[in-house]
C-alpha positions in Angstrom: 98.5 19.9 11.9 101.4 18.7 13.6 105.0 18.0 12.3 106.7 14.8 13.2 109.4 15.4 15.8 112.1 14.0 12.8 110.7 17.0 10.7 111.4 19.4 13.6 114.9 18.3 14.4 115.5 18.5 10.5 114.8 22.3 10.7 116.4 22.8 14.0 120.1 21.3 12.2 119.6 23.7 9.7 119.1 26.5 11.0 121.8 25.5 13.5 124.1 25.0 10.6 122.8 27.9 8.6 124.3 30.0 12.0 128.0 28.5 11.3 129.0 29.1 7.7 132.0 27.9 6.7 132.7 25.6 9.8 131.8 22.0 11.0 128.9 21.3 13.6 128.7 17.7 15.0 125.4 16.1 16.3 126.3 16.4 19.5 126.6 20.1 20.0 123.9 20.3 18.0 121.6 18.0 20.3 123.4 19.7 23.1 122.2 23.3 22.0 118.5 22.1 21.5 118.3 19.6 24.6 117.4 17.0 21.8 118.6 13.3 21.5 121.7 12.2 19.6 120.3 9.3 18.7 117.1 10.6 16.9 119.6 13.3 15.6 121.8 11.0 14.1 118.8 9.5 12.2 117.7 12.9 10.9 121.2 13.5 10.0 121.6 10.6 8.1 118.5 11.5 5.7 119.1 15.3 5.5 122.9 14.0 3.9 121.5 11.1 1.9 119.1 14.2 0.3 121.8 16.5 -0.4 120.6 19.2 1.8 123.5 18.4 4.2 127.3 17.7 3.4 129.0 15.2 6.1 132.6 14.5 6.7 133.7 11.5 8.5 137.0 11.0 10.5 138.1 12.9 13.6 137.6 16.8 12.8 134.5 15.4 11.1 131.3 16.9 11.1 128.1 18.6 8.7 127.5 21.5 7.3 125.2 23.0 5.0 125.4 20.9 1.2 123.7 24.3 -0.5 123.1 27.8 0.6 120.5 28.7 3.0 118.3 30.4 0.1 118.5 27.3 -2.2 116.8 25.2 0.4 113.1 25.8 0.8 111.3 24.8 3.8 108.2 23.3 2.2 110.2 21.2 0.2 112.2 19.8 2.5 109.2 19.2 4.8 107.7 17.1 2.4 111.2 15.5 2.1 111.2 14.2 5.5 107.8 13.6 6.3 107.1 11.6 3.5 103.6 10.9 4.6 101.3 14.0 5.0 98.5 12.3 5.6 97.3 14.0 8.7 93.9 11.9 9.0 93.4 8.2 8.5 91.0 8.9 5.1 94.2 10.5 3.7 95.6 7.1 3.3 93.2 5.0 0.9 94.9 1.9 1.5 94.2 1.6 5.2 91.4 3.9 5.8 88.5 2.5 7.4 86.3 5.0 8.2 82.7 4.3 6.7 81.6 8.0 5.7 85.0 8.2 3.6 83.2 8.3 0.2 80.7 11.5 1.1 82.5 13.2 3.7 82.8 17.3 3.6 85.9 16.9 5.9 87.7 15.7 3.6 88.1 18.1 1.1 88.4 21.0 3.8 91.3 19.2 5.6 93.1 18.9 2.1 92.1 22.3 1.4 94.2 23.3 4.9 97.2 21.0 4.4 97.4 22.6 1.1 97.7 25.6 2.4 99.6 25.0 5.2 102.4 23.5 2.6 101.9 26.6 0.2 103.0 28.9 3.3 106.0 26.8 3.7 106.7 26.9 0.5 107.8 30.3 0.4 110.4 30.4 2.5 113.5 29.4 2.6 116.2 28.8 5.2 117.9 31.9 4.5 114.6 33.5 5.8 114.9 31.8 9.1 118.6 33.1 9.5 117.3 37.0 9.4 117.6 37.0 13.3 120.8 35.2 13.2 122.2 37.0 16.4 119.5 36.2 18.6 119.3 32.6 17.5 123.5 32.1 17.7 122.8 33.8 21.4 120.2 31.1 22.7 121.8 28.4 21.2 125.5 29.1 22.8 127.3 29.6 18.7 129.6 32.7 18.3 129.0 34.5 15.5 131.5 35.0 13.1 131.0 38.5 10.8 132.1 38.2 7.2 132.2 34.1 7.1 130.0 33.1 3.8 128.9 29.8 3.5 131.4 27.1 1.8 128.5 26.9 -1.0 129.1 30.5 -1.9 133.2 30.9 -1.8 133.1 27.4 -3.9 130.6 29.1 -6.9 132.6 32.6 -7.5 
C-alpha cells in the first residue's frame, strides 16, 4: 500500500503547522523545509482549507495554520479525505475493472481485509500524536520552538 504523494504532503503541512502554534507558515517555507514543490503544495493546501482542517489568510502577512487542534484531527480520516480513492488494485474499482477472475478471486477479499486494516491503524491516531517528538521534528525542519505557545484553536475555546 502506497499513499499518493498529495496524501503525504498533506501530513507533512500538518505536522509542520502542528510545530508552530499560534503563528502563520506559508507554503514556501513549508516546501522549503521538506525539499517539496510549491506548486503541488499549493494544491494540497488548497484542499486541506477547503476541508476545514486548515485555516488560510490571504494578504501580505498571510499564511495557514491549523483550523482545529492537533487532537481533533485524526490521521485516518483525513487520509481518506485526500485520497478519495483507496482503491489500491484495479478490481477495487467495479466500474473499470477488467480483470477476468474478478468474480471468484481469494485476493480480493484479503487485500480489503489489509486496506481495512491498514485504515483502522490510522485511525487511531491523531496529529497530536505525531507532535510527541516535537523538538526533534522543529530541529530537522529549521522551526524554533516556542515553549508555552497553544494553538489559536485552544486560546479561542477558553
Amino acid at each position: 500500500m502506497q499513499l499518493t504523494q498529495f496524501s503525504d504532503y498533506a501530513l507533512r503541512t500538518l505536522i509542520f503547522l502542528g510545530l508552530r502554534p499560534g503563528s502563520l507558515a506559508t507554503i514556501e517555507e513549508i516546501a522549503g523545509a521538506y525539499g517539496i514543490s510549491e506548486s503541488h503544495l499549493t494544491k494540497v493546501v488548497h484542499k486541506l482549507g477547503r476541508l476545514g482542517i486548515v485555516e488560510t489568510v490571504r494578504g501580505r502577512g498571510g499564511g495557514m495554520r491549523l483550523g482545529r487542534l492537533p487532537a481533533e484531527i485524526n490521521i485516518g480520516a483525513t487520509v481518506r479525505q485526500m485520497e478519495g480513492n483507496l482503491n489500491i488494485v484495479e478490481c477495487f474499482d467495479v466500474e473499470h475493472n477488467t480483470c477476468p477472475i474478478a468474480p471468484i478471486c481469494g485476493l480480493t477479499g484479503v487485500l480489503a481485509e489489509a486496506l481495512e486494516a491498514f485504515m483502522k491503524v490510522l485511525d487511531r491516531y491523531t496529529l497530536a500524536d505525531m507532535l510527541g517528538n516535537r523538538r526533534d521534528l522543529a530541529g530537522l525542519l529549521g522551526i524554533p520552538i516556542q515553549d508555552g505557545v497553544r494553538p489559536r484553536a485552544a486560546i479561542r475555546s477558553r
